[in-house]
Each structure stands twice: as structure tokens, then as C-alpha cells.
Legacy VTK file of the C-alpha trace (Angstrom):
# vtk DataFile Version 3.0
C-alpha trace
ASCII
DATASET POLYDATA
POINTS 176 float
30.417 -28.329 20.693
29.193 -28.537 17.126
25.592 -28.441 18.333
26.298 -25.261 20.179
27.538 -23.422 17.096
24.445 -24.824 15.406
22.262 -23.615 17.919
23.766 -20.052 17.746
23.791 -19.773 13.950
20.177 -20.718 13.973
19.295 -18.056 16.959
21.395 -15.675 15.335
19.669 -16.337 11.688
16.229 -15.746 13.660
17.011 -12.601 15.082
18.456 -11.553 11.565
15.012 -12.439 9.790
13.161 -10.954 12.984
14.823 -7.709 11.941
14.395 -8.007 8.676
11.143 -6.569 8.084
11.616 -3.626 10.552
14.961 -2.974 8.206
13.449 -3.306 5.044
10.746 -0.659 5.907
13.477 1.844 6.497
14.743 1.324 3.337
10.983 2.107 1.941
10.351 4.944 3.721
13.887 6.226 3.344
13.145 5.431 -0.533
9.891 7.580 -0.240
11.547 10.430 1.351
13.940 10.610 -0.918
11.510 10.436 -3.909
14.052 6.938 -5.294
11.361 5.431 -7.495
13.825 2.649 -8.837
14.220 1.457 -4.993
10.490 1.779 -4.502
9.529 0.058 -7.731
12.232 -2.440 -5.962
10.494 -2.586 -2.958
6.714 -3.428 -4.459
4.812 -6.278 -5.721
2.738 -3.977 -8.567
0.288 -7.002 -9.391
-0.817 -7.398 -6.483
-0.799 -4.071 -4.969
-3.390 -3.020 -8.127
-5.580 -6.042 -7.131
-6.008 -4.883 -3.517
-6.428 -1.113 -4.760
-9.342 -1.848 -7.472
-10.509 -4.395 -4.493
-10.918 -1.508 -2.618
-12.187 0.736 -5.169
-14.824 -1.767 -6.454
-15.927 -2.162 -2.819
-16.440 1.280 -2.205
-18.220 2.708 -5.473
-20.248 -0.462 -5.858
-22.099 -0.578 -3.111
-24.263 3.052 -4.013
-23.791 2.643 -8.057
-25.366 -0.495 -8.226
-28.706 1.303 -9.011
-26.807 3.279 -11.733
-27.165 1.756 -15.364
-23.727 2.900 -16.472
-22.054 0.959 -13.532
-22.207 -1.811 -15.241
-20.778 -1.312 -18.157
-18.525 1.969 -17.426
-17.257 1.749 -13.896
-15.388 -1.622 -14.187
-13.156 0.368 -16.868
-12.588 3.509 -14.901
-11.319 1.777 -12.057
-9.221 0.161 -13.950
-8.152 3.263 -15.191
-7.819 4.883 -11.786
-5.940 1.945 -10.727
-3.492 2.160 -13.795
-2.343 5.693 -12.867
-1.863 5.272 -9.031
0.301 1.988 -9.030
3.598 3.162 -9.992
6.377 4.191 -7.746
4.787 8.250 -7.798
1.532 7.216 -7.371
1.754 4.633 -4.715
3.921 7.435 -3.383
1.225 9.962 -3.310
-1.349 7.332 -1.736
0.692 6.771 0.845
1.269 10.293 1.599
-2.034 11.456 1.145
-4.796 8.724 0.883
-7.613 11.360 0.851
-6.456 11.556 -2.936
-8.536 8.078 -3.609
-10.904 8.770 -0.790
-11.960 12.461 -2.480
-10.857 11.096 -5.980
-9.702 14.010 -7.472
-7.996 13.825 -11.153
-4.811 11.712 -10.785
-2.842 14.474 -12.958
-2.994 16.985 -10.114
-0.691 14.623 -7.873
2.802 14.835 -8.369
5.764 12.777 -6.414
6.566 14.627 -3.063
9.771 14.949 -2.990
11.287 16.768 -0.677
8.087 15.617 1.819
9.381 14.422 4.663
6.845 12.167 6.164
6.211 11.907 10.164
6.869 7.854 10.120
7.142 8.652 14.223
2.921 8.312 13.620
3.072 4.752 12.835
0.806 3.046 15.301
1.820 -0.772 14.592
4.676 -2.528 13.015
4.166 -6.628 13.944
4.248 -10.140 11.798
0.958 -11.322 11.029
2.641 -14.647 9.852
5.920 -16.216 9.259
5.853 -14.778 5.550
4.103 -11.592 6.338
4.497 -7.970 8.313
2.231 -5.343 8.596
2.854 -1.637 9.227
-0.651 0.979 10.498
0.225 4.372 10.148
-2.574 6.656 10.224
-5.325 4.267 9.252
-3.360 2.871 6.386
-2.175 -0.389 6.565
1.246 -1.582 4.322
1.381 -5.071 4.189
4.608 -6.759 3.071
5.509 -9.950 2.083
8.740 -12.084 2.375
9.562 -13.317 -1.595
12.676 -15.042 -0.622
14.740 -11.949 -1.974
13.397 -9.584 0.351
9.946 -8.168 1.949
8.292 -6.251 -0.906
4.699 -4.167 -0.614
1.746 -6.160 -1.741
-1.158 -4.670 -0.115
-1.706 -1.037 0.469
-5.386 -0.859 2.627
-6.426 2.511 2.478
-10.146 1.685 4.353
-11.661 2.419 0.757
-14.488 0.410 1.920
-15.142 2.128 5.191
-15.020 5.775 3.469
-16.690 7.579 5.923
-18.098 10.738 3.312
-18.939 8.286 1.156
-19.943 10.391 -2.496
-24.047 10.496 -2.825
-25.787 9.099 -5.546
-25.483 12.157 -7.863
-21.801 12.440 -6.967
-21.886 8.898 -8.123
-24.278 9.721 -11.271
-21.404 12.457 -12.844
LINES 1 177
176 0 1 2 3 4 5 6 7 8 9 10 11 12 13 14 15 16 17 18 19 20 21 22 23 24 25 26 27 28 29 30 31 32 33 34 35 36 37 38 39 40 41 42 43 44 45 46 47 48 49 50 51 52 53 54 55 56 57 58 59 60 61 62 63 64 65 66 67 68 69 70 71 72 73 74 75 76 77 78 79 80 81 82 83 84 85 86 87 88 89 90 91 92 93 94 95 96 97 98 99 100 101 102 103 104 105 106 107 108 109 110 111 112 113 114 115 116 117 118 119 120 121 122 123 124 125 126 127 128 129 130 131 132 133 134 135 136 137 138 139 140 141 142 143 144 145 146 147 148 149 150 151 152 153 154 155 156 157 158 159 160 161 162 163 164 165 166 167 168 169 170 171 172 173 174 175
């Protein structure tokens, strides 16, 4: 008997954690609609969501600048700077919404938190575990990865495709 009401607490515990990630992505996109940045600044691992964006950005931009003298010295600094003003709850916000913005970079001021956007989740393509500790959602292209941290499943990588920009800027785009 009492290994019967073990087994069912531990099949009900799975099915709980099973849903758990599908639940907690609700929340986030119900926190995006609703323009909540304390529950998305909740919901996000900011360290490491700025390592995969200047990851990304370092990818994409260094591949053409190399050639370009100033590279070196200037564009480790201005991604950090572009990094700095996209990962907060409005700016990771805005990516998500629109990830053209870092694609085109345009100036980060002319973004603002879209609130009262409401986003067409219905377009996300996959939703699945890609291991015990970690889910990932593809909506359009972009890819939210979220990891379990024992209180809850919390953004830590936000793939944009930086790296497989397909107008990527030519060398006097670059050069400005």
C-alpha cells in the first residue's frame, strides 16, 4: 500500500515538473503583455542572457570588421554598450517583440516597452525540454531558452540568429 502512494506522489510530482515549464512561460508572456517588468526581471537570468546577446553580437560584427583598425580597440566597448541597454526587463522586451531592432541596429533610445502589444504567442513553432534542467521555446526564429534554478525556470538565453543575419551590414556600414 505504502509503495503505491509512493509511486503516485512521484508520477504525480513528474507530471507537475513536466508542466512546469509550459506554466512558467505563460506567466512570461502574460508578464510581457502586460508590460510587468518586476515579474519579467523575475523571470530572467540577466548575466547570462547579456553573455549570449554580446555572443551573438561579437559573432555577427566580427566576422566583416576584422579588417577594420578600430574593431579592435572600439567595437569590444560598443557592444558592450549595446548589450547594457537591451538587457533589462524593456529591452529584452523589445527584442523579443521585434528582433529586427539588433538585426538593423538602430539607436536603442527609439525603442520603448510595448505595452499594450499584444503578441501572437499562437506563432510559436516549438515548446520541448532539451534536458532535464532545460526548455526551449522557437517562435519566429527566436529561440528562449530557460533554465530550471531550483526556484523556478528563468530566461537565460535569448538566440536571436545574430550570427546568421541574412543582410548582413557591408563593410562601409561597418566602417561608420
Amino acid at each position: 500500500m505504502r509503495f503505491r502512494w509512493l509511486t503516485l506522489v512521484c508520477i504525480f510530482l513528474l507530471l507537475v515538473y513536466g508542466a512546469s515549464p509550459y506554466f512558467s512561460f505563460w506567466r512570461f508572456t502574460a508578464a510581457l503583455r502586460s508590460g510587468d517588468s518586476a515579474a519579467l526581471s523575475s523571470r530572467m537570468d540577466f548575466p547570462a542572457i547579456r553573455a549570449s546577446l554580446k555572443k551573438q553580437l561579437v559573432a555577427r560584427f566580427a566576422q566583416r570588421a576584422t579588417t577594420h583598425k578600430w574593431w579592435g580597440n572600439l567595437g569590444p566597448t560598443l557592444i558592450d554598450a549595446i548589450v547594457d541597454a537591451y538587457v533589462t526587463p524593456e529591452g529584452i522586451a523589445a527584442l523579443i517583440s521585434n528582433p529586427e531592432v539588433l538585426k538593423n541596429l538602430r539607436h536603442p533610445q527609439q525603442f520603448r516597452f510595448p505595452t499594450g502589444n499584444t503578441e501572437d504567442w499562437s506563432k510559436v513553432k516549438h515548446a520541448f525540454f532539451t534536458s532535464p534542467r532545460t526548455f526551449a521555446v522557437d517562435r519566429e526564429g527566436i529561440k528562449l531558452r530557460f533554465r530550471f534554478t531550483g526556484w523556478g525556470w528563468k530566461l537565460y538565453d535569448l538566440d536571436l540568429g545574430l550570427g546568421q543575419a541574412k543582410d548582413s551590414p557591408s563593410e562601409n556600414e561597418i566602417a561608420r
